[in-house]
C-alpha positions in Angstrom: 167.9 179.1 30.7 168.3 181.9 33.4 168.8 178.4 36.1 171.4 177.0 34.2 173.4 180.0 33.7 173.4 180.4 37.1 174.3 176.9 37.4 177.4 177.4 35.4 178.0 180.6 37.0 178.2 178.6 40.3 180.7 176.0 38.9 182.9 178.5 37.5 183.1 180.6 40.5 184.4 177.8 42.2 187.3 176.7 39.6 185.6 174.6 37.2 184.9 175.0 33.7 181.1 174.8 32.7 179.3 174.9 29.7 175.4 174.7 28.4 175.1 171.3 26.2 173.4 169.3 23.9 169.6 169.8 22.8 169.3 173.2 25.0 172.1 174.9 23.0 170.4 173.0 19.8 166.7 174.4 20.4 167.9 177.7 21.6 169.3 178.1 18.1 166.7 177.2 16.3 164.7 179.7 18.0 162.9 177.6 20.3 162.3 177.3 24.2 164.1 174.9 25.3 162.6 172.3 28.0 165.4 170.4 29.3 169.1 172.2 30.3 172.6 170.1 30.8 175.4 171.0 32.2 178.7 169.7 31.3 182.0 170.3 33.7 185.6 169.7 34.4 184.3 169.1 38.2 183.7 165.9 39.0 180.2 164.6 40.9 181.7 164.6 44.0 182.8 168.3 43.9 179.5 169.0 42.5 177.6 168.0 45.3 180.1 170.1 47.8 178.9 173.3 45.8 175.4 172.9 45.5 173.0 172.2 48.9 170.6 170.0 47.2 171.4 167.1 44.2 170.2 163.9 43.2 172.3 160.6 42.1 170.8 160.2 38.7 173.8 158.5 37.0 176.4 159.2 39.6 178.6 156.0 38.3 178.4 157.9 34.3 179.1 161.4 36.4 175.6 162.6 36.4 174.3 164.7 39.2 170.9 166.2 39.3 171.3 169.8 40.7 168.0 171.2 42.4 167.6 175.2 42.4 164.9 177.6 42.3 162.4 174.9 42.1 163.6 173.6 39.2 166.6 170.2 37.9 169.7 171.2 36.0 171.7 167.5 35.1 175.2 168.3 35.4 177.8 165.9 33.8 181.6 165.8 34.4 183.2 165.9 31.0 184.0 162.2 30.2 185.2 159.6 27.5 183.7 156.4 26.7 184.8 153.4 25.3 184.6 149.8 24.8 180.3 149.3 23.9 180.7 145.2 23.6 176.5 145.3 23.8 176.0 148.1 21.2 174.4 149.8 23.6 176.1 151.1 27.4 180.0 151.9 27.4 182.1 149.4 29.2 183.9 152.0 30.7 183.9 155.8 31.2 186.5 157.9 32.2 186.2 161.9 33.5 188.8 164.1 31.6 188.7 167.5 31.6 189.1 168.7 28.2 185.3 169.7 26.8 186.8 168.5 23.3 187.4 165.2 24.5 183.6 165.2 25.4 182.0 166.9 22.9 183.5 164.3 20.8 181.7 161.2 22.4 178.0 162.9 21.2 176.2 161.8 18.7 175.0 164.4 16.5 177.1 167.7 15.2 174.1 169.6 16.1 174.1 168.1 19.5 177.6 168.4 19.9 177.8 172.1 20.4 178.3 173.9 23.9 177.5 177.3 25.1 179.0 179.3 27.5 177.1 181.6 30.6 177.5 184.6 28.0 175.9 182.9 25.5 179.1 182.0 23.2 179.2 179.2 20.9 181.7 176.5 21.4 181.3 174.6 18.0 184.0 172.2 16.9 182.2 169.6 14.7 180.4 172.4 12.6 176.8 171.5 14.3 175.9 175.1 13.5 176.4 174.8 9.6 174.6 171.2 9.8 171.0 173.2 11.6 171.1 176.2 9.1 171.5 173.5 5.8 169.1 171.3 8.0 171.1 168.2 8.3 171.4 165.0 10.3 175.2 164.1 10.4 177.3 162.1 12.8 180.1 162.9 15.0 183.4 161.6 13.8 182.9 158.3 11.9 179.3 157.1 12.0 180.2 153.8 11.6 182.0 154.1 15.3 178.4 156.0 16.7 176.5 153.5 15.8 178.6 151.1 16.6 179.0 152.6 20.7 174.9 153.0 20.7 172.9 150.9 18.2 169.8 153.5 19.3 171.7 156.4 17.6 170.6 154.8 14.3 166.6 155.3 15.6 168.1 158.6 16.9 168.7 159.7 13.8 165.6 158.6 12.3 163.2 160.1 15.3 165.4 163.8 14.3 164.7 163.7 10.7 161.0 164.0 11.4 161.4 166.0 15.0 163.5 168.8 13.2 162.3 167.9 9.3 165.7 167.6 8.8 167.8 165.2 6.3 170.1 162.5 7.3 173.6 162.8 5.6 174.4 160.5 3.3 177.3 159.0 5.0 175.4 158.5 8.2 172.4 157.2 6.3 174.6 154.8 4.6 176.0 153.7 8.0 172.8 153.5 9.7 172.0 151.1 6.4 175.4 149.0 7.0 174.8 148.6 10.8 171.0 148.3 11.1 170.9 144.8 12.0 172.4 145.8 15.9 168.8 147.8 16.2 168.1 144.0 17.6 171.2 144.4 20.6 169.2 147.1 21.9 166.2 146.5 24.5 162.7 147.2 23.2 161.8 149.6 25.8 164.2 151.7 24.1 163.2 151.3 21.4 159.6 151.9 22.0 160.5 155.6 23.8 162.0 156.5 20.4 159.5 155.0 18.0 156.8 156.8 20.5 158.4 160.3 19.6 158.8 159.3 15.8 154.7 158.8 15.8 153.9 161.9 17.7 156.0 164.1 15.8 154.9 166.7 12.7 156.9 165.3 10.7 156.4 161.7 11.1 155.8 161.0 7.6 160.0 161.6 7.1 160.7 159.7 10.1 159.2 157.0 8.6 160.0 156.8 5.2 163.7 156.9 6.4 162.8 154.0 8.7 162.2 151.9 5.8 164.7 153.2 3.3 167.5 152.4 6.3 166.4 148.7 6.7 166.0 149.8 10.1 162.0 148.5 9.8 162.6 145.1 8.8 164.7 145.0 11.7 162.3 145.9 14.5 159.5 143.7 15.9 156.8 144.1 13.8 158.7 145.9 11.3 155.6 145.2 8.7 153.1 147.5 10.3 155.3 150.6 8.8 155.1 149.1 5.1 151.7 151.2 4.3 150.9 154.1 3.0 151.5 157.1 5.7 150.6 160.1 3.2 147.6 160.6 4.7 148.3 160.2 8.6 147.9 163.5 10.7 149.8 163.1 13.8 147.9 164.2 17.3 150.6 164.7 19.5 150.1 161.7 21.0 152.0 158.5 20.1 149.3 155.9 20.3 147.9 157.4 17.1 150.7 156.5 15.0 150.5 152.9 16.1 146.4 153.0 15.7 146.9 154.2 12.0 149.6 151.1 11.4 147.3 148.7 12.6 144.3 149.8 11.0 145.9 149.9 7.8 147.6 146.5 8.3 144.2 145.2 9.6 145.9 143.9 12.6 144.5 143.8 15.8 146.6 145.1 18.9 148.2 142.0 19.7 150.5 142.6 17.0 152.1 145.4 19.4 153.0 142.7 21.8 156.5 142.7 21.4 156.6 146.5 22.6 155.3 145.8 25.9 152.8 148.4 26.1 151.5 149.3 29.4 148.3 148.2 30.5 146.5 151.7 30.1 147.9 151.8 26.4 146.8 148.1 25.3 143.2 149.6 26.5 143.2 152.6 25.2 144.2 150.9 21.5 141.9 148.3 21.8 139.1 150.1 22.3 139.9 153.1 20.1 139.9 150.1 17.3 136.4 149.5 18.7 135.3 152.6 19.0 136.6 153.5 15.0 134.6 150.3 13.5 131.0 152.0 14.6 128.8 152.9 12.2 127.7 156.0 13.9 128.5 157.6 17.0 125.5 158.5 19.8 125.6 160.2 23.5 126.3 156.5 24.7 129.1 156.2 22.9 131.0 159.4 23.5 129.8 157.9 27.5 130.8 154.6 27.0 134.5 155.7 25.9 137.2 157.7 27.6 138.2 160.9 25.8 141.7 159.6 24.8 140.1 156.6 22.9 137.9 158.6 21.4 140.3 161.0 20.2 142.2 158.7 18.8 139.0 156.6 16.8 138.4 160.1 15.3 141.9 160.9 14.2 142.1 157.7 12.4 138.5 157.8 11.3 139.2 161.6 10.6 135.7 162.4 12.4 135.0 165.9 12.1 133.1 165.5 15.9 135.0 167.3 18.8 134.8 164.4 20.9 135.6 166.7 24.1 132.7 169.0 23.6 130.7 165.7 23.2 131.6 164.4 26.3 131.0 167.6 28.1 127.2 168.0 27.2 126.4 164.7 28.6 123.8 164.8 31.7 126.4 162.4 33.5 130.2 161.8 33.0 130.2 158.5 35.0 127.6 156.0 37.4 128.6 157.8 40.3 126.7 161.2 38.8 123.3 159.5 39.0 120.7 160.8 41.2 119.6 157.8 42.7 122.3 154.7 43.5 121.6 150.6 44.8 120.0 151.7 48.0 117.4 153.8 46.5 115.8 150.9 44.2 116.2 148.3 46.9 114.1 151.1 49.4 111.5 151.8 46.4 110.9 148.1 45.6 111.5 146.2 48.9 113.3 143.9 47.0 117.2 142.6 48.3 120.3 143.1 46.0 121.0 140.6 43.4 121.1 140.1 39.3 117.8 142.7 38.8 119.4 145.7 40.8 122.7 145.4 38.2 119.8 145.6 35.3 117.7 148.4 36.6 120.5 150.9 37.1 121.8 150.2 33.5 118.9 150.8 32.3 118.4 154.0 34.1 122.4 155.0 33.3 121.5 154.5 30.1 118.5 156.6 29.8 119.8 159.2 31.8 122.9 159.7 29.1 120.3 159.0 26.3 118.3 162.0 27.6 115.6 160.0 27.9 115.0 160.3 31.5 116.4 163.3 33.2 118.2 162.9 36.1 116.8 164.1 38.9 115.6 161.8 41.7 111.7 161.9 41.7 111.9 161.4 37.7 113.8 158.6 38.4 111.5 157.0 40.8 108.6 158.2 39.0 109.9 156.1 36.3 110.9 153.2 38.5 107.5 152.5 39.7 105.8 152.9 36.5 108.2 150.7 34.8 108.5 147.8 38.0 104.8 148.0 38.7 104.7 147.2 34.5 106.9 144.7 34.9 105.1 143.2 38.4 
């Protein structure tokens, strides 16, 4: 807070008006620590960049300038209108004014609408202070005309519901309900960012059941895998656990994720948390055999009262590379070349060693070599 104040400070000593916006001024009166600060001003980005040494071209054509000081980024936006949004989604045109009214008035939410001066005052013209003390979703102006600029308001919406346990007003639920069908104009990595915050959220639960009452669901790829029962999902923090508990439920595989482009590391991790949740029991090779994430998220679903990070850390070895002996050693001991046997012999030794059937130490290991080659000779 202290670096955007003096951010603002810095704008207004040279002229310009500057104000504190949108989800800082929002979290910092709900009592919260805000994370991310921005800036909106009468000066445009090239005057910007004159007054501070060091900025970044974020979204210089949408009059976004990243402003780096005391080690940390402010984003400071000239105050600007937008209009035409033929794709439901990016404004065909955007024009700096320098009225914060004017701007303030192109946001989506009343209770991201407000703006805050360096002496903490509260510049409040759409009543976005009422809407956080009676806990209330509620679009700027005429919903239908939000939704209409930014199809990913709707989702918006939906995603702050559950984020703040808030309700959505009934007039901007009813538009969301009107317009849902342009949820399909907007591109699914978009999507996928908000849906991602919906499942990691406390609240998801809301989130969700608005995401079906809103028609938003049947709109979205996939939109099946919400129809289940989430009473009894406990959200991690982390996304992918949301999406594990609609599959499981569904009894789909992850394939039916498809359309969301998951990255590779995500497709893996929900794969094998599936695995890792249909085994019987859990031993030392499996917490081994796993990564901690996947088996975080097997034991969420599974609701496993094992602390699969403790697990993990009273294993002999965390990986291959921890053995005591590696290729060269059984090749030496057995005067034997590399081929399909060496592959066998260290697997079974890895898997001993994390069994705690063989301890790991070299001259156990080649105690236990010879005995078991010269068996096998």
């Amino acid at each position: 807070m202290k670096t955007a104040i003096e951010v603002i400070k810095k704008l207004k000593s040279s002229g310009f008006e500057a104000y504190l916006v949108g989800g800082a001024v929002r979290d910092f009166l709900l009592g919260k620590d805000p994370k991310d600060f921005d800036v909106a001003t009468s000066a445009e980005p090239v005057q910007v960049k004159e007054i501070f040494g060091r900025t970044v071209d974020t979204g210089i054509q949408h009059g976004t300038v990243l402003v780096l000081i005391n080690g940390t980024g402010v984003e400071v936006t000239t105050f600007r209108t937008e209009s035409d949004y033929t794709d439901n989604r990016r404004p065909d045109r955007v024009e700096f004014v320098k009225s914060l009214a004017e701007d303030l008035k192109r946001r989506d939410f009343t209770i991201n609408a407000m703006a805050m001066t360096e002496e903490l005052e509260l510049v409040d013209i759409f009543g976005g202070r009422q809407d956080l003390e009676g806990k209330l979703i509620r679009a700027v102006g005429e919903p239908e005309e939000r939704f209409q600029e930014d199809a990913l308001r709707m989702l918006r919406a939906v995603r702050f519901s559950g984020q703040l346990d808030f309700s959505i007003d009934e007039q901007t639920l009813a538009a969301i309900k009107r317009n849902a069908s342009l949820i399909r104009s907007v591109a699914v990595e978009r999507i996928k960012i908000e849906l991602d915050k919906i499942m990691a959220n406390q609240h998801a639960a809301r989130s969700i059941n608005y995401l079906l009452y809103s028609g938003l669901a049947d709109q979205l790829p996939s939109g099946d895998l919400f129809r289940i029962d989430w009473q009894d999902f406990k959200p991690s923090g982390d996304p992918l656990s949301g999406w594990l508990f609609a599959l499981w439920h569904s009894k789909k595989d992850a394939s039916a994720l498809a359309s969301y482009k998951l990255s590779n590391e995500e497709k893996t991790a929900v794969a094998k948390a599936l695995e890792a949740a249909e085994l019987e029991y859990w031993n030392q090779w499996t917490y081994y055999s796993y990564t901690l994430r996947q088996l975080e998220l097997a034991a969420g679903l599974m609701q496993k009262q094992q602390n699969p990070a403790v697990q993990k850390s009273r294993l002999p070895v965390q990986s291959k590379s921890d053995l005591a002996v590696n290729g060269r050693d059984l090749m030496e001991w057995s005067g034997q070349k590399a081929g399909p046997w060496l592959k066998d012999a260290l697997g079974v030794i890895e898997r001993r060693v994390v069994c705690g059937e063989l301890e790991n130490e070299k001259d156990k290991i080649k105690e236990w070599f010879f005995d078991e080659y010269n068996r096998d000779k």
